[in-house]
C-alpha positions as a Markdown table, in Angstrom:
| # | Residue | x | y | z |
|---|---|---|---|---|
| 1 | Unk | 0.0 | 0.0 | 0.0 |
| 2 | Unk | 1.5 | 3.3 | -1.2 |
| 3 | Unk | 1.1 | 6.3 | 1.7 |
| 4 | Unk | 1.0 | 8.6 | -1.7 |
| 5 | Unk | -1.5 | 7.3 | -3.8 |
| 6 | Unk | -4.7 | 8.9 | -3.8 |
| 7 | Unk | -7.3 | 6.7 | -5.6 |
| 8 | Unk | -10.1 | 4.3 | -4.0 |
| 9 | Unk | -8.8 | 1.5 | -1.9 |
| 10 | Unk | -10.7 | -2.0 | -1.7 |
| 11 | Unk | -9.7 | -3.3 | 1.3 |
| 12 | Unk | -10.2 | -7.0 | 1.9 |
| 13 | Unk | -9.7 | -8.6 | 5.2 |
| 14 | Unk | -10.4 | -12.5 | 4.7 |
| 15 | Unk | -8.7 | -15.4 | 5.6 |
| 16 | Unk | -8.5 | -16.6 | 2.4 |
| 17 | Unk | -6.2 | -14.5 | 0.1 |
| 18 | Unk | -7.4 | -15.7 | -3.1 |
| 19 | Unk | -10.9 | -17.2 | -1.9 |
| 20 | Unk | -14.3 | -15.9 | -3.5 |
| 21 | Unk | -13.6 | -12.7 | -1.9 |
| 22 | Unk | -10.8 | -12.2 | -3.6 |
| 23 | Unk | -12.7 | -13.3 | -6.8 |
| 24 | Unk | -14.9 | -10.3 | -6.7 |
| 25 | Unk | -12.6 | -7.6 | -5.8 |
| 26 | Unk | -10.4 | -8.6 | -9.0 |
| 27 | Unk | -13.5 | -8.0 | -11.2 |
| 28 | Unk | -14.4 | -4.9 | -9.3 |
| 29 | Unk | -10.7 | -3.9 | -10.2 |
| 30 | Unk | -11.2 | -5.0 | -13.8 |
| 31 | Unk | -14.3 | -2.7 | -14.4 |
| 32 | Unk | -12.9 | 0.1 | -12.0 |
| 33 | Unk | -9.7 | 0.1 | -14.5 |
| 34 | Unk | -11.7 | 0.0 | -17.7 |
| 35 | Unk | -14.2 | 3.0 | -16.1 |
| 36 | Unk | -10.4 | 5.2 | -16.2 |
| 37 | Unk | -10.6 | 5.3 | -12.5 |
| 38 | Unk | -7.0 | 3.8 | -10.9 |
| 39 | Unk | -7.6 | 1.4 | -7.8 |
| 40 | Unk | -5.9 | -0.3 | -5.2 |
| 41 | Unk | -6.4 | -3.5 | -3.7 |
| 42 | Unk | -5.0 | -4.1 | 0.2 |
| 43 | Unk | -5.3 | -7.4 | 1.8 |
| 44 | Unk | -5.3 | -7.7 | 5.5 |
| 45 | Unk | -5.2 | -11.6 | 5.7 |
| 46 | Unk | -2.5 | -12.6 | 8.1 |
| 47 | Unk | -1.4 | -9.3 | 8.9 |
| 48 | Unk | -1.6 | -8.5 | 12.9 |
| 49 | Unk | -3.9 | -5.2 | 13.4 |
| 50 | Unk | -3.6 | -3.9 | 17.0 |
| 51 | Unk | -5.8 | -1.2 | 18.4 |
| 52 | Unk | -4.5 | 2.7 | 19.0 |
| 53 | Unk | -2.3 | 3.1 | 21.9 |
| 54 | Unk | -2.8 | 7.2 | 21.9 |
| 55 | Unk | 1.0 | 7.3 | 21.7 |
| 56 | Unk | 0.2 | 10.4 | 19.1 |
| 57 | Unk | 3.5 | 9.8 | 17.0 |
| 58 | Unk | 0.9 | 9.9 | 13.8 |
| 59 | Unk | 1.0 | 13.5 | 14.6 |
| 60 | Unk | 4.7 | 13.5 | 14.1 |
| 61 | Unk | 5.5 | 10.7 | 11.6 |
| 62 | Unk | 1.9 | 11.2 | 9.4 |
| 63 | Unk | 2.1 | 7.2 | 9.9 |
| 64 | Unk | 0.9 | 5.2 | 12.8 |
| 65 | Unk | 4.1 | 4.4 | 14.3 |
């Protein structure tokens, strides 16, 4: 995932990275592209999200830290 790109994002957060999910976002990629409009696909299979910590070095960094 790019910090600098500023088209739509389809995120996807199954466990299955190239389930029926998966499937679907491709084709909504597909028709998104042939529309002219640039999109992004980020999967959050396997990756370890962990809640805010108010730590506040987003404010500093522009990036959860």
């Amino acid at each position: 995932m790019r910090r600098d790109y500023e088209g739509p994002w389809i995120i996807g957060k199954r466990p299955r990275r190239d389930g029926n999910t998966a499937a679907l976002i491709r084709v909504i990629l597909q028709r998104t592209a042939d529309a002219g409009i640039p999109s992004e696909f980020v999967s959050l299979a396997g990756k370890k999200i962990l809640p805010c910590t108010g730590c506040e070095l987003c404010k500093e960094k522009k990036w959860c830290a």
